[in-house]
DSSP file (Angstrom, degrees, kcal/mol; ACC not computed):
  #  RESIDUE AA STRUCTURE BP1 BP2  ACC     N-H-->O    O-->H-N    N-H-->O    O-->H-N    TCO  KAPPA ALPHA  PHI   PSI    X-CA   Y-CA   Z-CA
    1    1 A X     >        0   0    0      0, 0.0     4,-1.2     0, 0.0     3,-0.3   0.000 360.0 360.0 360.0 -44.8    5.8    1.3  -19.4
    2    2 A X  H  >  +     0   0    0      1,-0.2     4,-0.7     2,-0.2     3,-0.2   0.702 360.0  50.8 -13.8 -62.0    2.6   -0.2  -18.6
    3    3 A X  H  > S+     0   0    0      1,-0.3     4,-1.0     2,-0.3    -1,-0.2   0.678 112.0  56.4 -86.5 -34.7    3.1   -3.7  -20.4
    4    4 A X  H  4 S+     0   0    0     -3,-0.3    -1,-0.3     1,-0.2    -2,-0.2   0.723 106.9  38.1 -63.6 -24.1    6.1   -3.7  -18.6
    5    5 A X  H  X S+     0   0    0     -4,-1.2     4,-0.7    -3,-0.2    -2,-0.3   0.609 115.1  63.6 -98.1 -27.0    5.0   -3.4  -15.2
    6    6 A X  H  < S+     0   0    0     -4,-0.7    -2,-0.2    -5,-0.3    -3,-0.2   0.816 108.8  38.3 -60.1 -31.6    2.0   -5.8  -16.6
    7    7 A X  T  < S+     0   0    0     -4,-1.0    -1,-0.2     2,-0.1    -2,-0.2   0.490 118.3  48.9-110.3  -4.1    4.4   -8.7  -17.3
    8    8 A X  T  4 S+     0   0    0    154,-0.1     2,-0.7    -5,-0.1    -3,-0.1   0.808 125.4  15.9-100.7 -56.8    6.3   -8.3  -14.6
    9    9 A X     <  +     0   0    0     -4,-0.7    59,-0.5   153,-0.3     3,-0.2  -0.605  67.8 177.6-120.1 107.8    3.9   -7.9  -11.9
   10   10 A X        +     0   0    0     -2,-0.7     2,-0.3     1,-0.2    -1,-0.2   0.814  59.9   5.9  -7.0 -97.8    0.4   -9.1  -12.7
   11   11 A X  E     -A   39   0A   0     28,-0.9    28,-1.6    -3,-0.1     2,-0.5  -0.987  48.1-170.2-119.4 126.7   -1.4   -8.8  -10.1
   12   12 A X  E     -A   38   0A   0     54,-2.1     2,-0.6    -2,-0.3    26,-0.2  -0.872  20.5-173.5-127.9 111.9   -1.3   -7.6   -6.9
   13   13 A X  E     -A   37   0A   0     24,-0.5    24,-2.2    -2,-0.5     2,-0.3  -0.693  15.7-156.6-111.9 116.2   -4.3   -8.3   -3.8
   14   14 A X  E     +A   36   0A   0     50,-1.4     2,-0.3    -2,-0.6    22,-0.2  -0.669  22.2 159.1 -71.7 145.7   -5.2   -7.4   -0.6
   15   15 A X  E     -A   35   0A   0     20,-1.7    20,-2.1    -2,-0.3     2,-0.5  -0.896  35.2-118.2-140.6 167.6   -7.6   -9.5    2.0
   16   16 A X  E     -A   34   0A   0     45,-0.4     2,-0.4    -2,-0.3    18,-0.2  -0.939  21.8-171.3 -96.3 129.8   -8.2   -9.7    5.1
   17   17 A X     >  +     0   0    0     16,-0.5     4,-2.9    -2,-0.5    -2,-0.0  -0.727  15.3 161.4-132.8 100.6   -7.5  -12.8    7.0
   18   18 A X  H  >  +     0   0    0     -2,-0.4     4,-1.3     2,-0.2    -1,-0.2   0.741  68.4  49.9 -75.1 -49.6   -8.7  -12.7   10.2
   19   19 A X  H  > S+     0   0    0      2,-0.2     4,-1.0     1,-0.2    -1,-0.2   0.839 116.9  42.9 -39.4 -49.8   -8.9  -16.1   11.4
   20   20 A X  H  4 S+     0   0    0      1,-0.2    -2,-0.2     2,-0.2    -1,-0.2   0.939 114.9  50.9 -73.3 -61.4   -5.2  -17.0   10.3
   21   21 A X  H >X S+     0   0    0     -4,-2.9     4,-2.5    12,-0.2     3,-1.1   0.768  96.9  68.4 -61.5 -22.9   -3.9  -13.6   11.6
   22   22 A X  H >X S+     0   0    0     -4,-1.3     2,-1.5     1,-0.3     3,-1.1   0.857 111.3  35.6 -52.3 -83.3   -5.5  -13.9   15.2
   23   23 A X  H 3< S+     0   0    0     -4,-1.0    -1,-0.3     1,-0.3    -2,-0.2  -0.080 112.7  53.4 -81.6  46.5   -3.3  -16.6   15.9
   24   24 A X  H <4 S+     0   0    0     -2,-1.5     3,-0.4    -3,-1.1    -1,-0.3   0.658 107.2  47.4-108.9 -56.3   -0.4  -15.8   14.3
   25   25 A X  H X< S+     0   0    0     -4,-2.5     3,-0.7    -3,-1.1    -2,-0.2   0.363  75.8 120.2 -91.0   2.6    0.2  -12.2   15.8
   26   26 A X  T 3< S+     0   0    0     -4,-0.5    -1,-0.2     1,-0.2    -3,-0.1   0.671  76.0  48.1 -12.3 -41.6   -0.5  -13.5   19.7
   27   27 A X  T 3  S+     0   0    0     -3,-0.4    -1,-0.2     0, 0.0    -2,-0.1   0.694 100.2  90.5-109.5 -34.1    3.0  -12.5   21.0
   28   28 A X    <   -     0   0    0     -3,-0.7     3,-0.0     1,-0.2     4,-0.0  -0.260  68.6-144.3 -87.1 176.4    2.8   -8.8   19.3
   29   29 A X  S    S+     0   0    0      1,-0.1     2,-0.4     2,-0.0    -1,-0.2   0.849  90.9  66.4 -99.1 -15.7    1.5   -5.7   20.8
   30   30 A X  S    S-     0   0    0    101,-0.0    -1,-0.1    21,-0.0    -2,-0.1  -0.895  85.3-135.2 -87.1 120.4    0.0   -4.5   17.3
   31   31 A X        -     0   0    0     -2,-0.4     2,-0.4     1,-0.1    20,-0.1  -0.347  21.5-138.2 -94.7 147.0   -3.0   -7.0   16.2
   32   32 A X        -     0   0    0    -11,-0.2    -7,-0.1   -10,-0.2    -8,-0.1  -0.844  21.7-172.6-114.8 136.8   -2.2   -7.5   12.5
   33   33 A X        -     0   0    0     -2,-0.4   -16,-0.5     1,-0.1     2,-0.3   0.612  55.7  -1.4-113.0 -38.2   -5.6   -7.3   10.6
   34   34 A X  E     -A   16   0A   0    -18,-0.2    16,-0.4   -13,-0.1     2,-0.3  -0.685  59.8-120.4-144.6-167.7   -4.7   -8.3    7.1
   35   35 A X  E     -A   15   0A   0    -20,-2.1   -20,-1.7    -2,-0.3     2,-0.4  -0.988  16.3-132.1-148.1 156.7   -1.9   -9.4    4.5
   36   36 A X  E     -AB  14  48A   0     12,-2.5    12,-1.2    13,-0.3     2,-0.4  -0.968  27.8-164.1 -96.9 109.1   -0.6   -8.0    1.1
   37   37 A X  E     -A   13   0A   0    -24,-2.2   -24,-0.5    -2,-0.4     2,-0.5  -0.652   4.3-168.2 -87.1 142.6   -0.5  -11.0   -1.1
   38   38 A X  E     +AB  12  45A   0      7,-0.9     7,-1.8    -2,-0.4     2,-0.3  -0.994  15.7 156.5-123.5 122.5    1.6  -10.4   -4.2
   39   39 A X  E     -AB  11  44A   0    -28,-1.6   -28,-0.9    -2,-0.5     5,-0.2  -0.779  22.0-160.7-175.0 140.9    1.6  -13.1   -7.6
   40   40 A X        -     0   0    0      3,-1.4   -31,-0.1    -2,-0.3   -33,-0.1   0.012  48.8 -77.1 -92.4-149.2    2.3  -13.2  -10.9
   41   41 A X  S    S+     0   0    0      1,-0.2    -1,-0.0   -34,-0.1   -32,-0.0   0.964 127.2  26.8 -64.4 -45.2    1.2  -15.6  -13.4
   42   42 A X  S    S+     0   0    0      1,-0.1     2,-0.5     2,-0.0    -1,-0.2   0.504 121.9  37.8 -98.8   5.9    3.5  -18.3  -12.6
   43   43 A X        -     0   0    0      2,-0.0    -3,-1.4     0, 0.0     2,-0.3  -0.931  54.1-151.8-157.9 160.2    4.3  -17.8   -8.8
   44   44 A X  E     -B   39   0A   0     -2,-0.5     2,-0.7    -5,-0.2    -5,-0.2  -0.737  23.2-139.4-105.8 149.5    2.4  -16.7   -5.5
   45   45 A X  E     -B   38   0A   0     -7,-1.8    -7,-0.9    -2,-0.3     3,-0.1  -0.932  27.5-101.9-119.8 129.6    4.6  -15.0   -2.8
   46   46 A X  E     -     0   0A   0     -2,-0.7    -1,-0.1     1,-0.1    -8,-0.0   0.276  60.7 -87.1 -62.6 147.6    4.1  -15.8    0.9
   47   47 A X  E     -     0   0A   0    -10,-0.1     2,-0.6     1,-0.1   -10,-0.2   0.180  25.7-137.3 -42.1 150.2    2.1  -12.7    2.4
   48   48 A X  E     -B   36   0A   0    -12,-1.2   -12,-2.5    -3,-0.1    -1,-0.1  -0.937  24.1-130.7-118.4 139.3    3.2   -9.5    3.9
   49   49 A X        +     0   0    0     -2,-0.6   -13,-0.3   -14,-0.2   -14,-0.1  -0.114  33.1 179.8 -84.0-163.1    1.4   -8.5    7.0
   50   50 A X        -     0   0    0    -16,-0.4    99,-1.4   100,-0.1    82,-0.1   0.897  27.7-127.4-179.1 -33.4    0.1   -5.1    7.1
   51   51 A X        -     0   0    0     97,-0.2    98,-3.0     1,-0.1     2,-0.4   0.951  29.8-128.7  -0.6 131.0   -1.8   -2.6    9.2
   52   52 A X  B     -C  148   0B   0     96,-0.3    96,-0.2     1,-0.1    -1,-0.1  -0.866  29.9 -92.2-105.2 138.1   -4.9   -0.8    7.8
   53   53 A X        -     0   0    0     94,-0.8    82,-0.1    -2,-0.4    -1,-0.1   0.358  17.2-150.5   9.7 131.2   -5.6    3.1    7.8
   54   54 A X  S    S+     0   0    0     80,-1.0    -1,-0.2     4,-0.0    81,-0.1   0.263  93.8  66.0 -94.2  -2.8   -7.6    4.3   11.0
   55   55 A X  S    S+     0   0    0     79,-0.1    92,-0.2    80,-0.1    87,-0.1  -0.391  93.9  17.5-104.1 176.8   -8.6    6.7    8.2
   56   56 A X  S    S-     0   0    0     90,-0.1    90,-0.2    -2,-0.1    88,-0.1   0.323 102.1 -35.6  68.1 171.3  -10.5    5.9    4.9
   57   57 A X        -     0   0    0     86,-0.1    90,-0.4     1,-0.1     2,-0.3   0.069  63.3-111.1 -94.1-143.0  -12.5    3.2    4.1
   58   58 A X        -     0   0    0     88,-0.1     2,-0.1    -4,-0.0    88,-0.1  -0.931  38.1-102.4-130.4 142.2  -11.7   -0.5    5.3
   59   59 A X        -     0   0    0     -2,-0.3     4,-0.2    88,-0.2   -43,-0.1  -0.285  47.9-117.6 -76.0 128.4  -10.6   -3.2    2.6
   60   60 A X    >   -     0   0    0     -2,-0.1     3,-0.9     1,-0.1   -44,-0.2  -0.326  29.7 -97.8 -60.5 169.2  -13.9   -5.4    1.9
   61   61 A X  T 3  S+     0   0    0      1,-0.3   -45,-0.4   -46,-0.1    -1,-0.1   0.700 121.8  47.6 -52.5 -42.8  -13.7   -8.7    2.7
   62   62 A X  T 3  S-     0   0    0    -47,-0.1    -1,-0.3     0, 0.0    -2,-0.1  -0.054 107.3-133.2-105.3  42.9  -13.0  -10.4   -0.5
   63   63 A X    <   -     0   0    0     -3,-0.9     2,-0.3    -4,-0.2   -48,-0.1   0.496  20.0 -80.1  40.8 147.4  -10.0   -7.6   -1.1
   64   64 A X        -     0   0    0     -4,-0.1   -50,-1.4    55,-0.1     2,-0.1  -0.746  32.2-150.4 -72.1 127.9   -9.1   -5.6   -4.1
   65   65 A X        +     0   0    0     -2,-0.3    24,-0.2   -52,-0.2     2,-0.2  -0.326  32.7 126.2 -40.9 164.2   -7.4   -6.6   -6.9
   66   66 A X        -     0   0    0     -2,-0.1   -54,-2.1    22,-0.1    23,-0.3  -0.687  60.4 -76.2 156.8 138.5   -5.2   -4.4   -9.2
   67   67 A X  E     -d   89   0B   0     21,-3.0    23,-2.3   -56,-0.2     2,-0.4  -0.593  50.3-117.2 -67.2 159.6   -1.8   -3.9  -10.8
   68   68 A X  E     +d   90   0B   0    -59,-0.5     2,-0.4    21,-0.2    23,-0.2  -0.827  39.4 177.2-103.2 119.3    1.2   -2.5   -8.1
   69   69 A X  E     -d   91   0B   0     21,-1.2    23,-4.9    -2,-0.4     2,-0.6  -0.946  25.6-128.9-118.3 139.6    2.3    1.0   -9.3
   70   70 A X  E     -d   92   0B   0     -2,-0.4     2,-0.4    21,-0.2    23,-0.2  -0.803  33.1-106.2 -98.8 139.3    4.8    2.9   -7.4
   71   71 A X        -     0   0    0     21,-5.1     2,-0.7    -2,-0.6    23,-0.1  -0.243  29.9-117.4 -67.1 138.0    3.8    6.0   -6.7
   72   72 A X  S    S+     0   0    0      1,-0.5     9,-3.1    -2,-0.4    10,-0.2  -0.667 107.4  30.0-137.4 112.2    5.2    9.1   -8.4
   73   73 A X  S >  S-     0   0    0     -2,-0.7     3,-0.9     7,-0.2    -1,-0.5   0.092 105.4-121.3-114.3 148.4    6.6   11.0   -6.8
   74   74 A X  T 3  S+     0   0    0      1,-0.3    20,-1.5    -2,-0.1    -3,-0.3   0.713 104.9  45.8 -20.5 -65.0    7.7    8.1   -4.5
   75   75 A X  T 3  S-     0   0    0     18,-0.2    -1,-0.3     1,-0.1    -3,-0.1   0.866  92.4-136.6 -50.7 -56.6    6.0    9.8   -1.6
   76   76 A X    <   +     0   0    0     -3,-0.9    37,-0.1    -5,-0.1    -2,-0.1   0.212  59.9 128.0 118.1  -2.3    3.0   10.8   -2.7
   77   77 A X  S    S+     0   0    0     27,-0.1     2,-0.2    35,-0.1    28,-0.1   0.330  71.7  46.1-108.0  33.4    2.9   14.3   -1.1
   78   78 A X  S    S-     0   0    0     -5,-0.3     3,-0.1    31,-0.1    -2,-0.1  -0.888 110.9 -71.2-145.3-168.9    2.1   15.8   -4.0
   79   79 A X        -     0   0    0     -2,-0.2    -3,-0.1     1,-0.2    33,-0.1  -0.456  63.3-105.6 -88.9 140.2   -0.5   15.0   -6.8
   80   80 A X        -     0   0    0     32,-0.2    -7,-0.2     2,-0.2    -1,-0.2   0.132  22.0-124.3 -76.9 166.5    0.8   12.1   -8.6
   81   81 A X  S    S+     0   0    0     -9,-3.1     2,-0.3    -3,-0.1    -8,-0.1   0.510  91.0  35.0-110.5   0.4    2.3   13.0  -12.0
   82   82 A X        -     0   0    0    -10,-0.2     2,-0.4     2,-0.0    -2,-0.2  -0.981  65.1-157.7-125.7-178.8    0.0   10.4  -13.8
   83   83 A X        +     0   0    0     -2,-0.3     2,-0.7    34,-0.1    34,-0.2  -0.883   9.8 176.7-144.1 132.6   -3.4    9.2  -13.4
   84   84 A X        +     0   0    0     32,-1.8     5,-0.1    -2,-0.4    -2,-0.0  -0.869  18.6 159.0-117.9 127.7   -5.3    5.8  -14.6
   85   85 A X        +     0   0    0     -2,-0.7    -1,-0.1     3,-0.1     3,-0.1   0.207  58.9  94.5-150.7  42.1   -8.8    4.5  -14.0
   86   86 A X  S    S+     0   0    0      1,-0.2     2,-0.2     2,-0.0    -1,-0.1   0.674  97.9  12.8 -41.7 -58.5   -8.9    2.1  -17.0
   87   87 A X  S    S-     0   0    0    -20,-0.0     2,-0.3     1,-0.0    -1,-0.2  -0.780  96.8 -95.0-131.2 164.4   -7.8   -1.1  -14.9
   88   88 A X        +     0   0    0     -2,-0.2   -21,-3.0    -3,-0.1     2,-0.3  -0.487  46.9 177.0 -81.2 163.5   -7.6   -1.3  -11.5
   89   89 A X  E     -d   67   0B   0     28,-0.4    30,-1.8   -23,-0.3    31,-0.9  -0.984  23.1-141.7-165.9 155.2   -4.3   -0.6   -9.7
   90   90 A X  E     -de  68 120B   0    -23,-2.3   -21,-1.2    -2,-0.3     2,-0.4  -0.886  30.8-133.9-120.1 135.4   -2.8   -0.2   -5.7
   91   91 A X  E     -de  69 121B   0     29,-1.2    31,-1.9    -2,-0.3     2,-0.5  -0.690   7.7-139.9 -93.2 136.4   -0.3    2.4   -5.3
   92   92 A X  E     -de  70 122B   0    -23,-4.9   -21,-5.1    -2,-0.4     2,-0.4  -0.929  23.9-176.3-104.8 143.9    2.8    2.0   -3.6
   93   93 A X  E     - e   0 123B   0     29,-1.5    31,-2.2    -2,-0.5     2,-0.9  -0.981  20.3-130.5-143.5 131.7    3.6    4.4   -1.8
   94   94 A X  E     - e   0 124B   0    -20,-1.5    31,-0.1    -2,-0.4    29,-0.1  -0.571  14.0-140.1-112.3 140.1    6.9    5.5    0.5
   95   95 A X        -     0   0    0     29,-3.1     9,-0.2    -2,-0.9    -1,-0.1   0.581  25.8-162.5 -15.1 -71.6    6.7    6.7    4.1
   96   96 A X        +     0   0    0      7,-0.1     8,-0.3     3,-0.0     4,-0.1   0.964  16.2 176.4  72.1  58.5    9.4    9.3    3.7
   97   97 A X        +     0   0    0      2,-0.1     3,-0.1     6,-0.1    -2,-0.1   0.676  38.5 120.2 -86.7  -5.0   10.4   10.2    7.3
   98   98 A X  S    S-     0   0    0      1,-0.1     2,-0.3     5,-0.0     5,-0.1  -0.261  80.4-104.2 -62.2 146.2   13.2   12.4    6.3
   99   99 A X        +     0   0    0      3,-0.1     2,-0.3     4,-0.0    -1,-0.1  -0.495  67.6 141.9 -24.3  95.4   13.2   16.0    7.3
  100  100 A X    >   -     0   0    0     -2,-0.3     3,-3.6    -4,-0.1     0, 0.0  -0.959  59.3-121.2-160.6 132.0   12.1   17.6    3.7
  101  101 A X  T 3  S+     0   0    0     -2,-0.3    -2,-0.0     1,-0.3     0, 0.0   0.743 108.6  63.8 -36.3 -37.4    9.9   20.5    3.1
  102  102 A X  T 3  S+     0   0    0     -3,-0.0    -1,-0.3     2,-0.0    -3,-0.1   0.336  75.8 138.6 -79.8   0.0    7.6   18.4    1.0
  103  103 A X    <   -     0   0    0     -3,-3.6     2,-0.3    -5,-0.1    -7,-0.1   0.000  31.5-164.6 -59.5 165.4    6.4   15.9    4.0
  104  104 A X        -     0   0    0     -8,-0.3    -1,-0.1    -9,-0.2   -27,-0.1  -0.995  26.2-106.0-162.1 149.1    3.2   15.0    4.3
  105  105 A X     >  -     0   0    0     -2,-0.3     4,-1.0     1,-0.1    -1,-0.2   0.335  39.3-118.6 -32.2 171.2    0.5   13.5    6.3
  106  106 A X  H  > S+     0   0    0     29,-0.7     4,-1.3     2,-0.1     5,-0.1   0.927 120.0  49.7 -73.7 -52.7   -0.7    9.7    5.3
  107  107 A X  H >> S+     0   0    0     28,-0.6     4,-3.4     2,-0.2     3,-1.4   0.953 105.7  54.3 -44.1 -64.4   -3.9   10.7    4.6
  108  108 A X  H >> S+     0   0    0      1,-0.3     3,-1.1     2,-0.2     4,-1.0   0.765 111.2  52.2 -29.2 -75.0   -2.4   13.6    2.3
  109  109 A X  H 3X S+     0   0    0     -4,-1.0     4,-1.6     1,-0.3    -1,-0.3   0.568 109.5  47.6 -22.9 -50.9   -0.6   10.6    0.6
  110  110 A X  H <X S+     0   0    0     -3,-1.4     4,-1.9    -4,-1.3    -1,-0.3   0.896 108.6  54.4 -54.4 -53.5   -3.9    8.5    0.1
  111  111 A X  H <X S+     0   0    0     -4,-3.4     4,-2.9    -3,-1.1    -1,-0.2   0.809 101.8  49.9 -59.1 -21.1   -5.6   11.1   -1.3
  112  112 A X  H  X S+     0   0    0     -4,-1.0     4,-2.3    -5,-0.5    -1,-0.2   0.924 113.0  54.1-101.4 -46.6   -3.3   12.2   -4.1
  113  113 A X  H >X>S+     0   0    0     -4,-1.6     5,-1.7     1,-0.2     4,-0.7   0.976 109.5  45.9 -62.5 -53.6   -3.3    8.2   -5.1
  114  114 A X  H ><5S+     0   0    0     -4,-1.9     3,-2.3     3,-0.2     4,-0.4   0.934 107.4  54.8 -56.5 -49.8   -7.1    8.2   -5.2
  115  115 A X  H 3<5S+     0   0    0     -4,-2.9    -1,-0.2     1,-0.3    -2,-0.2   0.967 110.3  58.1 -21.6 -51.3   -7.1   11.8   -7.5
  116  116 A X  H <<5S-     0   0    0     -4,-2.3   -32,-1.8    -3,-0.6    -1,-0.3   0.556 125.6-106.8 -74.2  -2.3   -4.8    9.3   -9.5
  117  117 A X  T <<5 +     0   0    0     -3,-2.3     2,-0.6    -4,-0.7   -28,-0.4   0.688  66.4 147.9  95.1  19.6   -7.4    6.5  -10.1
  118  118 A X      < -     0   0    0     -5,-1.7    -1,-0.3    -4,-0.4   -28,-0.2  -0.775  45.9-142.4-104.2 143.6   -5.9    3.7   -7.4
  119  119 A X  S    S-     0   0    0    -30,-1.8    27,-0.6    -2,-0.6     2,-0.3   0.441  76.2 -31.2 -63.7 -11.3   -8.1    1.4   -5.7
  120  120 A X  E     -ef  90 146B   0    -31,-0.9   -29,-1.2    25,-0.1    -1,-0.2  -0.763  64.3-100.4 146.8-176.5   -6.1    1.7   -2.9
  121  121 A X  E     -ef  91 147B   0     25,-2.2    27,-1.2    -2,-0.3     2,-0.3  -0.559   5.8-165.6-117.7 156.6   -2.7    2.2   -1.2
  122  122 A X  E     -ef  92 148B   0    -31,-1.9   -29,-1.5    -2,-0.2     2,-0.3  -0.619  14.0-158.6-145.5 105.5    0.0    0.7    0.3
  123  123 A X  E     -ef  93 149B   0     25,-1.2    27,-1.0    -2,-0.3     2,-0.2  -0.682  12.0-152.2 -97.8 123.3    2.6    2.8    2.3
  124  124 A X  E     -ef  94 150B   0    -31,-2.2   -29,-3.1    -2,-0.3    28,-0.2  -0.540  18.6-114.3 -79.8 154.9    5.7    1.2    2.6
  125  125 A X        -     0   0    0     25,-2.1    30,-0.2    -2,-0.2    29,-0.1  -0.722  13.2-147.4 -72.3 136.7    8.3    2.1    6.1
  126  126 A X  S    S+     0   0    0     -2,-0.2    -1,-0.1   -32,-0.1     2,-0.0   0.942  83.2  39.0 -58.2 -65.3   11.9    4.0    5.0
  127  127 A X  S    S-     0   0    0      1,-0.1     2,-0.5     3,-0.1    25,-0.5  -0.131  91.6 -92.0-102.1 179.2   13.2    2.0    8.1
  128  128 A X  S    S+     0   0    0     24,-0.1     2,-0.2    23,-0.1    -1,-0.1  -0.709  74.2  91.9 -82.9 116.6   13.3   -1.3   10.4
  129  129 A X  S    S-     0   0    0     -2,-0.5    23,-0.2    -4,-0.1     3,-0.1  -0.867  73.9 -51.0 173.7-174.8   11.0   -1.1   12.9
  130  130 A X        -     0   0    0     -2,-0.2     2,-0.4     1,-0.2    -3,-0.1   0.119  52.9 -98.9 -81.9-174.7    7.5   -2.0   13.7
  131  131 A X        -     0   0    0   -101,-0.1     2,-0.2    18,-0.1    -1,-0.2  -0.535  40.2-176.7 -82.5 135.0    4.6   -1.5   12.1
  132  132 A X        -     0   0    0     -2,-0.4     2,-0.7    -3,-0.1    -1,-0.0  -0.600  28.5 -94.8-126.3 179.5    2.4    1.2   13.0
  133  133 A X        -     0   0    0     -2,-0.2   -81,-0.1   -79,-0.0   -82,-0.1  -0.889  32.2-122.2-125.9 120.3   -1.0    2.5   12.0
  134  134 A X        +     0   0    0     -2,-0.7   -80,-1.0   -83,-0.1     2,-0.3   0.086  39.8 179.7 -68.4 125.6   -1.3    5.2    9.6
  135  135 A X        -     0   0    0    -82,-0.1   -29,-0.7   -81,-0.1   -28,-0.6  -0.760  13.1-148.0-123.6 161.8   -3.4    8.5   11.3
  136  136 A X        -     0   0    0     -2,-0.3     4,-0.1   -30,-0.1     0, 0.0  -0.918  32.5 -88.8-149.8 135.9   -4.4   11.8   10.1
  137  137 A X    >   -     0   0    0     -2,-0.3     3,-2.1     1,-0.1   -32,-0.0   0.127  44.4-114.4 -34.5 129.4   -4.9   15.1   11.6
  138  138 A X  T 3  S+     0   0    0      1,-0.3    -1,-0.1     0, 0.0     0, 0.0   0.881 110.3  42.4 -34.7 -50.4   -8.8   15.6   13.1
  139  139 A X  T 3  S+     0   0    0      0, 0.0     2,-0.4     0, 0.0    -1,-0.3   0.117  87.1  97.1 -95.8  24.7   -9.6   18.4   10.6
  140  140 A X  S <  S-     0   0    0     -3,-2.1    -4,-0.1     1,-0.2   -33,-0.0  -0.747  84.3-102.1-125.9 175.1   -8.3   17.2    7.6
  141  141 A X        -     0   0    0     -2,-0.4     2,-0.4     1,-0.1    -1,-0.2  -0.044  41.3-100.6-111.6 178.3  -11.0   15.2    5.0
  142  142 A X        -     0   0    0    -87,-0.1    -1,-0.1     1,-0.1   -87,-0.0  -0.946  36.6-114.6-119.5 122.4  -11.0   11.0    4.8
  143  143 A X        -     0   0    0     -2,-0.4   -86,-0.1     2,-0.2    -1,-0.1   0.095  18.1-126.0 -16.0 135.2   -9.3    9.7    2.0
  144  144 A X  S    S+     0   0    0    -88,-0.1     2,-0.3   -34,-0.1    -1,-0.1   0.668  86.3  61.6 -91.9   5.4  -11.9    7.8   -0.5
  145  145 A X  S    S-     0   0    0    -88,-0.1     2,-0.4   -86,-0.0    -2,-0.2  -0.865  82.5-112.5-119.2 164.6   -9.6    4.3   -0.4
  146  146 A X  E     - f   0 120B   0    -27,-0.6   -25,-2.2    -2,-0.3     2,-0.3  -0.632  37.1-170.6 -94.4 158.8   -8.6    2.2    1.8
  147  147 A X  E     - f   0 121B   0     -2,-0.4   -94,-0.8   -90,-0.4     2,-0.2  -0.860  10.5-144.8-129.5 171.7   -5.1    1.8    2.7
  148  148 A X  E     -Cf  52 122B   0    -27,-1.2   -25,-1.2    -2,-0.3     2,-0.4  -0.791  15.4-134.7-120.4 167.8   -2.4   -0.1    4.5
  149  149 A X  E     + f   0 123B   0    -98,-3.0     2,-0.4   -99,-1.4   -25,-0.2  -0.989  32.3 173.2-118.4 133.6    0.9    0.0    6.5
  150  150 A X  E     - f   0 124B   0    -27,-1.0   -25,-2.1    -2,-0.4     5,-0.3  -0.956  36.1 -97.1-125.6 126.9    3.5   -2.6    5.3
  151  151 A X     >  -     0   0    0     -2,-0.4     4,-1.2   -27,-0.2   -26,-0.2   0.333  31.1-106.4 -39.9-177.0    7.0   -2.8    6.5
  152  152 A X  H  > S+     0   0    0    -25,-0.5     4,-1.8     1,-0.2    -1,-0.1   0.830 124.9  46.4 -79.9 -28.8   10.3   -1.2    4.7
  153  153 A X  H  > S+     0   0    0      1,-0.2     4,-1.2     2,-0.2    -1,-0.2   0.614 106.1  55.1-106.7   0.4   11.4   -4.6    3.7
  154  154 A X  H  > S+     0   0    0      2,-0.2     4,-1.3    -4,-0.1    -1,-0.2   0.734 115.0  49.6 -69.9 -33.4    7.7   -5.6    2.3
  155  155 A X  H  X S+     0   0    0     -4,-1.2     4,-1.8    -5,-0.3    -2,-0.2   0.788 107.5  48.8 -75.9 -38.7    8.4   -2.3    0.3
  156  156 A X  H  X S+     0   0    0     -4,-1.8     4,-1.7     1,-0.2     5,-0.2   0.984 110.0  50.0 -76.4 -55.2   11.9   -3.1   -1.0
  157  157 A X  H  X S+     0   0    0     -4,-1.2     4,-0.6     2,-0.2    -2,-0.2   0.732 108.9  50.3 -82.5  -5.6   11.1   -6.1   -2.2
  158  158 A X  H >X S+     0   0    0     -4,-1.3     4,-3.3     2,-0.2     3,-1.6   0.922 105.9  55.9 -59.5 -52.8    7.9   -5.0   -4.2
  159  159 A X  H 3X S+     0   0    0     -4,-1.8     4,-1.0     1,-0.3    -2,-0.2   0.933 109.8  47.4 -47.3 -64.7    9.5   -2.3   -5.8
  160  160 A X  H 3< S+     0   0    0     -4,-1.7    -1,-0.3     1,-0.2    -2,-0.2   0.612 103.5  59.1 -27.8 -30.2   11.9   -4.9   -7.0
  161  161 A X  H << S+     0   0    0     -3,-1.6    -1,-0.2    -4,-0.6    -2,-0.2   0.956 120.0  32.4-104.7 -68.3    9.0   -7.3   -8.1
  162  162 A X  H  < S+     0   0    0     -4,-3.3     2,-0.4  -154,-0.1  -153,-0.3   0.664  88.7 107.1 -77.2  -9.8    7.9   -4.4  -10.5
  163  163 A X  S  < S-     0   0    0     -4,-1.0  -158,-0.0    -5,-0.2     2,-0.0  -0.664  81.9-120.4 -59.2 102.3   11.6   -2.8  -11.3
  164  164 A X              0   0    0     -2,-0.4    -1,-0.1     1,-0.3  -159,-0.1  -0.182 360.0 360.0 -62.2 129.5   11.9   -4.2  -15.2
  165  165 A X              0   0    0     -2,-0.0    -1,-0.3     0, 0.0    -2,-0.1   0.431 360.0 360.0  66.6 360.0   15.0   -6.7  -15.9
């Protein structure tokens, strides 16, 4: 499954670009900090903008590299059902605002991809709407990666990106 998810999407990087983003996100009320950049070997795909974690640690400067794994299970809000720390790799991971016993904090969600070996996360939104920033309950421990917020339709179309044929 690996080699499949290898050849289909390479690589997948975070940065922050700060300059670029001040004045682009002027007219919203959430200051946009960074972008998910996605490309494989032969093509780059225009950014997706992002919110980072108030939790956890803050994406360095020159970003992470990594392969895009979706998390499993999808949510994240239990301990992933594999784990790698061979290559690097960025979890995807989805919000999951329906009602369901199993819901779970963000943070919860970050943590169980770092148990799993990712270099950090990216929780996509189940729905349209804006982008928010990811919080966690006072008492509950700091994640050891950094993560991000990217909208539902930044989310759909990565899971495609990595979906084989």
């Amino acid at each position: 499954m690996l080699e499949k998810l290898g050849s289909t999407l390479q690589v997948m990087r975070l940065a922050l670009l700060s300059v670029l983003l001040a004045v682009g996100c002027r007219h919203t009320q959430a200051q946009v900090l960074g972008d998910v950049f996605i490309y494989t070997n032969n093509y780059t795909f225009d950014p997706f903008p992002d919110l980072p974690a108030d939790f956890g640690p803050e994406v360095p400067d020159e970003g992470i590299d990594g392969l895009l794994r979706v998390a499993d299970p999808e949510d994240a809000c239990s301990p992933f059902t594999f784990s790698d720390a061979e290559q690097a790799w960025v979890a995807l991971i989805s919000r999951s605002q329906q009602r369901h016993p199993t819901n779970c904090t963000f943070d919860v969600k970050v943590r169980h991809a770092a148990a799993a070996g990712a270099a950090a996360a990216i929780v996509y939104d189940d729905v349209y709407e804006a982008l928010i920033i990811m919080s966690k309950p006072r008492d509950h421990p700091e994640p050891g990666i950094p993560a991000v917020f990217v909208s539902e339709k930044a989310g759909i179309i990565m899971r495609k990106l990595i979906t084989p044929g």
